[in-house]
MARTOR-927151 format. One record per residue (C-alpha): residue in three letters; x, y, z. Coordinates in steps of 0.001 Angstrom, whole numbers, padded with zeros to 6 digits. Example, Ala and Ser with C-alpha at 12.3 -4.5 7.8 and 13.67 -1.06 7.14 Angstrom:
! residues 2
+---------+---------+---------+---------+
! residuo !      px !      py !      pz !
+---------+---------+---------+---------+
!     ala !  012300 ! -004500 !  007800 !
!     ser !  013670 ! -001060 !  007140 !
+---------+---------+---------+---------+
This chain:
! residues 344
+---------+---------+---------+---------+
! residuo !      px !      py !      pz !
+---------+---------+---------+---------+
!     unk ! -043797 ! -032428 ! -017568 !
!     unk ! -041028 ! -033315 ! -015315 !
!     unk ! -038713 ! -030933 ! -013903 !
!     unk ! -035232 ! -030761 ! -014719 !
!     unk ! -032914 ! -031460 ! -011581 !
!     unk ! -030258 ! -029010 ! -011502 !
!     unk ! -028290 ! -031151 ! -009629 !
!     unk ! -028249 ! -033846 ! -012654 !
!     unk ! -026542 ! -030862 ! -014734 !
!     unk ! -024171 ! -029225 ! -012076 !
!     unk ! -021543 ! -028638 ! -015085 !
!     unk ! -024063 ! -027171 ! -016962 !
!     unk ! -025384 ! -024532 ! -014097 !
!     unk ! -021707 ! -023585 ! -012940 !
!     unk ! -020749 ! -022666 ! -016424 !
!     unk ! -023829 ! -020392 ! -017084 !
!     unk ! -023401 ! -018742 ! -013346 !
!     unk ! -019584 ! -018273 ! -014390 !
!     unk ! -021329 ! -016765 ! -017499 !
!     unk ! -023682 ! -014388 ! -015518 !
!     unk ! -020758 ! -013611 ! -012945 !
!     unk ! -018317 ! -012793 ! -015780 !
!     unk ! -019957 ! -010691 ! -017906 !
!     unk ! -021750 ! -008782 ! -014774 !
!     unk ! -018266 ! -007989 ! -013203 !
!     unk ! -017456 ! -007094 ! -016745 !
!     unk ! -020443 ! -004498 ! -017466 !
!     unk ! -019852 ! -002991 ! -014149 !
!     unk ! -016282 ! -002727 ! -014954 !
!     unk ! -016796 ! -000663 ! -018140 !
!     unk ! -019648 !  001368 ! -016970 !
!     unk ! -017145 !  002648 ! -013935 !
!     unk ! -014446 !  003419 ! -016602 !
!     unk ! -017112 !  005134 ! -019344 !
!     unk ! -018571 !  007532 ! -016045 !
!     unk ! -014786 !  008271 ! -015323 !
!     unk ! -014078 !  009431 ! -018859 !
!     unk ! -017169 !  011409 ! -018455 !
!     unk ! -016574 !  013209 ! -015524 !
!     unk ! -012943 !  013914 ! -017124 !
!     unk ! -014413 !  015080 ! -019916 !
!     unk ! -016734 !  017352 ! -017852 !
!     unk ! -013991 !  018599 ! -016121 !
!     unk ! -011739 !  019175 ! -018538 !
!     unk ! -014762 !  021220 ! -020570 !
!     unk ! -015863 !  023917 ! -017288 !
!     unk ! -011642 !  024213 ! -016962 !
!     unk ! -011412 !  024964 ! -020576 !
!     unk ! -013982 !  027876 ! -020181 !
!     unk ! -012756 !  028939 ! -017097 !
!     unk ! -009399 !  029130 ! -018116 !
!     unk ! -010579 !  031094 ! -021379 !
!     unk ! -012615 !  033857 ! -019182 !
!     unk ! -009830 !  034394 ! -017055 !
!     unk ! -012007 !  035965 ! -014451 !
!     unk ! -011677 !  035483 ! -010856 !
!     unk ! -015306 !  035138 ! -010157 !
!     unk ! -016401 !  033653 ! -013618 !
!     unk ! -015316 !  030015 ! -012299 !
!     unk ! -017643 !  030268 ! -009256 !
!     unk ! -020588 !  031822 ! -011105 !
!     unk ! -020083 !  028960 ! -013909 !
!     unk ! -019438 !  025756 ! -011266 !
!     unk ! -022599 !  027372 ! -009611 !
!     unk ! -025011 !  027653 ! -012977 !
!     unk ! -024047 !  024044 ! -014431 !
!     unk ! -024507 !  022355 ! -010976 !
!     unk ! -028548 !  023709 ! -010174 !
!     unk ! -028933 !  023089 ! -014049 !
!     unk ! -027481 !  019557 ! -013899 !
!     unk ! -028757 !  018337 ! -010528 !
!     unk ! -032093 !  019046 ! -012262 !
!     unk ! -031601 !  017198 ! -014906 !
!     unk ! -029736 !  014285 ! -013528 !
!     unk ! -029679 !  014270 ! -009601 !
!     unk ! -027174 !  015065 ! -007309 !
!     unk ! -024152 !  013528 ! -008957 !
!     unk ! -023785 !  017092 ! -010099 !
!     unk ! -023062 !  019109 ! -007207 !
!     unk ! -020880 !  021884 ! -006997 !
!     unk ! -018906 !  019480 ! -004841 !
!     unk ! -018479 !  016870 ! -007553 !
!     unk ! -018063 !  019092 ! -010600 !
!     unk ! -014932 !  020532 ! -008797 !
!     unk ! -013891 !  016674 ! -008693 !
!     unk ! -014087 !  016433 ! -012125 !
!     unk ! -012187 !  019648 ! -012739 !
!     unk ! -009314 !  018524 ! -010536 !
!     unk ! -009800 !  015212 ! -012449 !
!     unk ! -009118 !  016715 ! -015951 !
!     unk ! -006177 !  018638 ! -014003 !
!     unk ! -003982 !  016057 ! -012452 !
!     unk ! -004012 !  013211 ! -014962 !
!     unk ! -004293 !  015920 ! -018128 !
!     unk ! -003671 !  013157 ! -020884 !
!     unk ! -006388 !  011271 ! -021268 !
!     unk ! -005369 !  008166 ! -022333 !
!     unk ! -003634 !  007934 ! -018922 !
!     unk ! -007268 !  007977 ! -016984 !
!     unk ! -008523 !  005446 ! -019566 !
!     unk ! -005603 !  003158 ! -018444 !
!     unk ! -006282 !  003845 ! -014602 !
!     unk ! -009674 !  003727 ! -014566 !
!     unk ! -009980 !  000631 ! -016464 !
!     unk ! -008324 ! -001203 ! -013289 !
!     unk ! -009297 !  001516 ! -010176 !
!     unk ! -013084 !  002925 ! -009527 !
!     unk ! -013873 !  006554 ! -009748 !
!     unk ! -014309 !  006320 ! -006283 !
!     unk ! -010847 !  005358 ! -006071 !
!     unk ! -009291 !  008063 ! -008065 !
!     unk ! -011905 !  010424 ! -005979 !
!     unk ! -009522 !  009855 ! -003239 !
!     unk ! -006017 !  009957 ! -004965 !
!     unk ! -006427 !  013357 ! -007026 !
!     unk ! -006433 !  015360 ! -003851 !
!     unk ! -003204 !  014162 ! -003075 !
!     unk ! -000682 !  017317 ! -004532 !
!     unk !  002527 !  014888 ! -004719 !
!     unk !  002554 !  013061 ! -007871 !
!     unk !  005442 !  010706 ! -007060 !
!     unk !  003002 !  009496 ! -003570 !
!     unk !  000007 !  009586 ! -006156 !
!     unk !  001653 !  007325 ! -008461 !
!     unk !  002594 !  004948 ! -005197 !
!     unk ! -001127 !  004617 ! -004047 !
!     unk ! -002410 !  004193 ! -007653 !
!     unk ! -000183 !  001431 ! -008557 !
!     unk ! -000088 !  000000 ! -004778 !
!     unk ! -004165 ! -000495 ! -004548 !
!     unk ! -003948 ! -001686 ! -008142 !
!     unk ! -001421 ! -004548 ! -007102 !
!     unk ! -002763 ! -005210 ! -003661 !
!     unk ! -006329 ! -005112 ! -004749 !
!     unk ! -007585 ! -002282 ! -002060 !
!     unk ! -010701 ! -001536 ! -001491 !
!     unk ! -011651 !  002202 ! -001583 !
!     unk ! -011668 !  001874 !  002593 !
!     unk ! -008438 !  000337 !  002618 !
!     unk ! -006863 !  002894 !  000247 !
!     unk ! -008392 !  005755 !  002353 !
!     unk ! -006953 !  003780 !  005509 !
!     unk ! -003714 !  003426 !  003697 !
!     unk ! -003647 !  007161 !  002677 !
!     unk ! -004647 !  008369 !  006721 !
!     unk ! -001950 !  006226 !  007830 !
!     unk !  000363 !  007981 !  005981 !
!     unk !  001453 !  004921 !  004077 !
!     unk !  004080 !  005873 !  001808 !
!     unk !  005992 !  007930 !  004089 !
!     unk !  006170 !  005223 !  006321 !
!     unk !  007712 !  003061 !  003545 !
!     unk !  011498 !  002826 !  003020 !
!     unk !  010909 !  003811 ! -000835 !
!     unk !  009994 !  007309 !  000064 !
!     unk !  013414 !  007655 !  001696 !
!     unk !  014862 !  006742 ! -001892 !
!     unk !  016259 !  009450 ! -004911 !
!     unk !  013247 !  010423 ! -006430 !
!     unk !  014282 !  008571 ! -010033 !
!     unk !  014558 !  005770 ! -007826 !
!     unk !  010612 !  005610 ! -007037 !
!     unk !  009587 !  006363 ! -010111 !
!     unk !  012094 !  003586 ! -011309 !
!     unk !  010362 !  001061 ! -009047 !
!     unk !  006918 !  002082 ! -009405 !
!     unk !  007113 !  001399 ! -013140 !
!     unk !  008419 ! -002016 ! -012415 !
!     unk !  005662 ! -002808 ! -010637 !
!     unk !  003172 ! -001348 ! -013139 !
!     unk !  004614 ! -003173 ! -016338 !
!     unk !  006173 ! -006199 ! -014566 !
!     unk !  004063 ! -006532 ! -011529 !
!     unk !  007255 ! -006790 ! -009488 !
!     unk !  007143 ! -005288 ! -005977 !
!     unk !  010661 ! -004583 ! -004272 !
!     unk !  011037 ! -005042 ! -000707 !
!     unk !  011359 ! -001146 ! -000460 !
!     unk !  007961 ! -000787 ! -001101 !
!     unk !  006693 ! -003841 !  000629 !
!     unk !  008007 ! -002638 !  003884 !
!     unk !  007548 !  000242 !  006242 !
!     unk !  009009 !  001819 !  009436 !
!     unk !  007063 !  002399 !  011694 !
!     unk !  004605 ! -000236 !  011896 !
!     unk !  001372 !  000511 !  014032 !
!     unk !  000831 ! -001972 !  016621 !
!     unk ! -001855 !  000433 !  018853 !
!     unk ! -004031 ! -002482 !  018319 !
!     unk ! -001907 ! -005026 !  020723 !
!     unk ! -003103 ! -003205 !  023778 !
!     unk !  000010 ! -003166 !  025222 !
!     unk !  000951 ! -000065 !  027485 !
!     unk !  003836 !  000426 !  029848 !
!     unk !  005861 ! -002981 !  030523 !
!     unk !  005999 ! -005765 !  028241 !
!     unk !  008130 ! -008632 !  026983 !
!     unk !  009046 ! -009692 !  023778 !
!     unk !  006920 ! -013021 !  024872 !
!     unk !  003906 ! -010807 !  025677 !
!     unk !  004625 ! -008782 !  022480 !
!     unk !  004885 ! -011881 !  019879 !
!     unk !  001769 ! -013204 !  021725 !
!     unk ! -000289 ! -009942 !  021101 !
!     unk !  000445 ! -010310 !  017680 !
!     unk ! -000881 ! -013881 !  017438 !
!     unk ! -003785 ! -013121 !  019148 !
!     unk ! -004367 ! -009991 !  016804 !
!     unk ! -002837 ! -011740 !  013665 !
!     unk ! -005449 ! -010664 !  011150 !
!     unk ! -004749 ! -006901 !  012451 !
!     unk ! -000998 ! -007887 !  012039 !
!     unk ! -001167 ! -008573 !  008822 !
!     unk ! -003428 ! -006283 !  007676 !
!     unk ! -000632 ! -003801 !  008817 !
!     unk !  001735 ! -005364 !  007359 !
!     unk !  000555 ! -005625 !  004110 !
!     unk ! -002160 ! -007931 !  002305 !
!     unk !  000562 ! -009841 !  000473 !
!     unk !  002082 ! -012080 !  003866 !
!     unk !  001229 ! -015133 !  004878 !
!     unk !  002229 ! -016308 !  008269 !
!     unk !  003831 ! -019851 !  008391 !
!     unk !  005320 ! -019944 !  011922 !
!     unk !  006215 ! -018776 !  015674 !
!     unk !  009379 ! -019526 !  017210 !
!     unk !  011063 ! -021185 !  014271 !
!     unk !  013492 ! -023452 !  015513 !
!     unk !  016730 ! -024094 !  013474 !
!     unk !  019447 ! -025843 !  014346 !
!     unk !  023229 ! -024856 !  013892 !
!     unk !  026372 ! -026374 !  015600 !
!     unk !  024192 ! -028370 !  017766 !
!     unk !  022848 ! -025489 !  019222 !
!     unk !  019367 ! -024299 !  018752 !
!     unk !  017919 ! -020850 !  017572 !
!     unk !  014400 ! -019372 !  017184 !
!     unk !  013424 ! -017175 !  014772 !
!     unk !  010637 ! -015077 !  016380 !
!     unk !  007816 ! -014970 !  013401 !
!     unk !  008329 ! -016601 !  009685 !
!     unk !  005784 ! -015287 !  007002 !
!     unk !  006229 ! -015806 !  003147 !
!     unk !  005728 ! -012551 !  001166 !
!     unk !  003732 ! -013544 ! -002466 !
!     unk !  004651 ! -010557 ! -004339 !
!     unk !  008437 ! -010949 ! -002986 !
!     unk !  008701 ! -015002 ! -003369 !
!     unk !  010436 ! -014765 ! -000243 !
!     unk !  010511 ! -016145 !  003233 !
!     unk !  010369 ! -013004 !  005664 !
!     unk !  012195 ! -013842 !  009459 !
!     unk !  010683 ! -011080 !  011849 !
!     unk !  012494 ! -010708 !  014912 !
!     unk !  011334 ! -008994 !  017544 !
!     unk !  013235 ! -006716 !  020364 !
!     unk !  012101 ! -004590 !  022687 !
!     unk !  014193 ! -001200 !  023300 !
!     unk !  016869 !  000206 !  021081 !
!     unk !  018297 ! -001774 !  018021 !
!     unk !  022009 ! -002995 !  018635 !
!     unk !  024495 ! -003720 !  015931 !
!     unk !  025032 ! -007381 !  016619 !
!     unk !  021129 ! -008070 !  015763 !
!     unk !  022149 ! -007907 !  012140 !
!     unk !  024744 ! -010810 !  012640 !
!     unk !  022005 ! -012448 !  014145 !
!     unk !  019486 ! -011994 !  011267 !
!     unk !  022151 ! -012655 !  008844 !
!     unk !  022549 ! -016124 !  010661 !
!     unk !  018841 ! -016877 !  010292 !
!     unk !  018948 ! -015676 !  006527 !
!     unk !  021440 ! -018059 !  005793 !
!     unk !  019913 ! -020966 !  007370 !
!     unk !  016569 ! -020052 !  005790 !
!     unk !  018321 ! -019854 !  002287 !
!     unk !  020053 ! -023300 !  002409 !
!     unk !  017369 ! -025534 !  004174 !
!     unk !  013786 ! -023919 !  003265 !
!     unk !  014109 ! -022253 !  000181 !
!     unk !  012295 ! -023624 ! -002748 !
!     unk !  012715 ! -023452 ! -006343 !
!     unk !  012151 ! -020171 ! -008163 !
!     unk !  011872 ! -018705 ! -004786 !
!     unk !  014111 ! -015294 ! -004154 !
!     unk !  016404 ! -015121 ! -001208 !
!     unk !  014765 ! -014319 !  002354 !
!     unk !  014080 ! -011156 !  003924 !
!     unk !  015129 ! -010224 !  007648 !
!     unk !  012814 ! -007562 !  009140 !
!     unk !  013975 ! -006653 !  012500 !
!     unk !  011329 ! -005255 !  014540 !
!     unk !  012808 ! -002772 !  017431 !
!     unk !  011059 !  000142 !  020100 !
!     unk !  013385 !  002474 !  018702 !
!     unk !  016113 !  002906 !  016081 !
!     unk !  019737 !  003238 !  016416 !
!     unk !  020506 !  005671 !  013219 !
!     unk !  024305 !  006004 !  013509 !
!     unk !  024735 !  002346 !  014221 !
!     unk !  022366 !  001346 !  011325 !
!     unk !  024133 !  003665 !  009009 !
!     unk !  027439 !  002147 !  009823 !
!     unk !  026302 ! -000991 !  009246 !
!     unk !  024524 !  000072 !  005676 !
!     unk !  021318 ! -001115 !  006674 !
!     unk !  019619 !  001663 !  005310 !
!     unk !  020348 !  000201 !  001734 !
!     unk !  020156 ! -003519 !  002539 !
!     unk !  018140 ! -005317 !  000156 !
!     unk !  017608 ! -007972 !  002429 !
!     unk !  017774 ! -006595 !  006164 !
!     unk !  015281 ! -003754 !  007028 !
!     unk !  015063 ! -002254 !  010291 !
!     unk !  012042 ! -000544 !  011351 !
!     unk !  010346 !  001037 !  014869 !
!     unk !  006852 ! -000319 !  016131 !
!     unk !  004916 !  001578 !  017690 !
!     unk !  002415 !  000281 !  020250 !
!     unk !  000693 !  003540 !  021315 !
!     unk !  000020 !  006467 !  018615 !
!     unk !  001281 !  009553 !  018944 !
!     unk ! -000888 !  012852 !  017624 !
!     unk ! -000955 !  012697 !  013581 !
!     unk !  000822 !  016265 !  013416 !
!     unk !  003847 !  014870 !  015741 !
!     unk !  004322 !  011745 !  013533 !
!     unk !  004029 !  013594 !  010206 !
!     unk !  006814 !  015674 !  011582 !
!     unk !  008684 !  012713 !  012414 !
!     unk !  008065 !  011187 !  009483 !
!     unk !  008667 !  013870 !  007472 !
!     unk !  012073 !  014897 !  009295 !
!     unk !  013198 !  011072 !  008646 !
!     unk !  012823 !  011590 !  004219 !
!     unk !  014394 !  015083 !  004266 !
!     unk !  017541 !  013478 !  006269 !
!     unk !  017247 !  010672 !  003863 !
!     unk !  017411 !  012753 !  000942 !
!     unk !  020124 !  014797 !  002312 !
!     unk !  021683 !  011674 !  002597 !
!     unk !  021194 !  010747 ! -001011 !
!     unk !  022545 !  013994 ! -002310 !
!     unk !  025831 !  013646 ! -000370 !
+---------+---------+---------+---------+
């Protein structure tokens, strides 16, 4: 009997490993979500008896006895560890269709690493950011250590005003460039100490443009370096030039070393300008100026509004990290003068 050629039928054998692919990817999809209503379920069950004990040592005793008696059974997915997973589970997202919604898009090991965060407002921002951007659980714990969201302008905004745009994203899948961009952007992995030029600097980042991007966010593409337009006969550069998918916008980056000065927004507005009349296409938005600066100039930005501009952002790099409990200080100082700000 002859043997069939697969390569006569290559239609034929992509379609059926499309088949295979699709309905594996699917069955590992809906296993993930049917353990995460389980453990929910779990959890919300020891809660419910613990609760209706009301003893302080009951809990312990009870976590204890179900986890040697399960871990028997079943193996160590039951540890005393996990089961108190599951009850923090059942306690953060306490409607359930709301897990069956999130866990039909994120893994449990996904949500494993969102419930311990206490704020719901940043819990809502890393559920709905790793669902857009597609993170992997190591990015999302990268993104969480990093201390993501309070490096991004959105969690200097009125609270209403999150929770406005993180529901746009969730039902429209439209990101806003408050939550595409952060300040300050981590650019340890340059390896540039002391003395430096803004040459040497946009040259680090080519060299390192994967780790640039990945920084800045898995949605930019980089298009060009040293963008040269032409106005009055006179030319100008724009430093770097990416295009931002969720955004639909061109993004100029310009890059200064030291303090930023007031008449670099004139100078990014020039660029925006340009970029708008001679490079954007149709059913594109407007570009996005991101000026890139050693240190911030709050009074001067504040005069100039920049703190609001929907198109302008200012932010800090910073080349060398400082210790985590300094910058979370920092950081932390910037959204309490923010929302002082707000309340004014």
């Amino acid at each position: 009997m002859d043997k069939l050629n697969t390569n006569d039928t290559p239609q034929l054998l992509n379609s059926i490993i499309d088949l295979i692919d699709q309905t594996r990817h699917f069955v590992a999809k809906t296993v993930n979500q049917e353990l995460t209503l389980l453990y929910w379920n779990i959890g919300k069950s020891i809660n419910d008896e613990i609760l209706k004990n009301d003893r302080a040592d009951y809990g312990k005793k009870v976590i204890l006895g179900l986890s040697q008696e399960l871990q028997n059974r079943y193996g160590t997915g039951f540890s005393k560890r996990n089961l108190h997973s599951f009850i923090k589970l059942s306690t953060v997202f306490q409607d359930i269709t709301i897990v069956q919604t999130v866990s039909a898009q994120l893994s449990w090991s996904h949500l494993y690493s969102i419930i311990n965060i206490e704020n719901q407002i940043k819990r809502e921002f890393y559920i709905q950011m790793t669902i857009h951007e597609r993170w992997s659980v190591r990015t999302l714990q990268e993104r969480i250590d990093s201390m993501l969201f309070e490096r991004t302008a959105i969690s200097k905004k009125p609270e209403q005003t999150i929770v406005n745009e993180l529901k746009a994203l969730e039902t429209e899948k439209k990101i806003s460039p408050d939550l595409a961009f952060r300040d300050p952007y981590f650019l340890d992995f340059l390896g540039l100490h002391d003395s430096y030029s803004e040459k040497d600097l946009e040259s680090s980042i080519l060299a390192q443009l994967q780790h640039f991007i990945t920084e800045m966010g898995s949605e930019f593409a980089f298009l060009a370096r040293q963008k040269r337009i032409t106005i009055d006969n006179e030319d100008f550069y724009i430093d770097l030039l990416f295009y931002h998918r969720g955004l639909k916008s061109l993004v100029a980056i310009d890059l200064k070393l030291g303090k930023f000065k007031a008449s670099y927004k004139g100078q990014m507005e020039l660029y925006l300008r340009w970029l708008e009349k001679n490079e954007q296409k149709e059913g594109e938005n407007k570009p996005v100026g991101l000026i890139l600066c050693s240190e911030k100039s709050p009074e001067q930005i504040n005069y100039l509004m920049l703190d609001n501009h929907e198109h302008i952002k200012v932010a800090e790099y910073l080349t060398q990290l400082p210790e985590k409990k300094l910058l979370l200080e920092k950081l932390e100082k910037a959204i309490a003068i923010a929302e002082n700000n707000n309340r004014k």
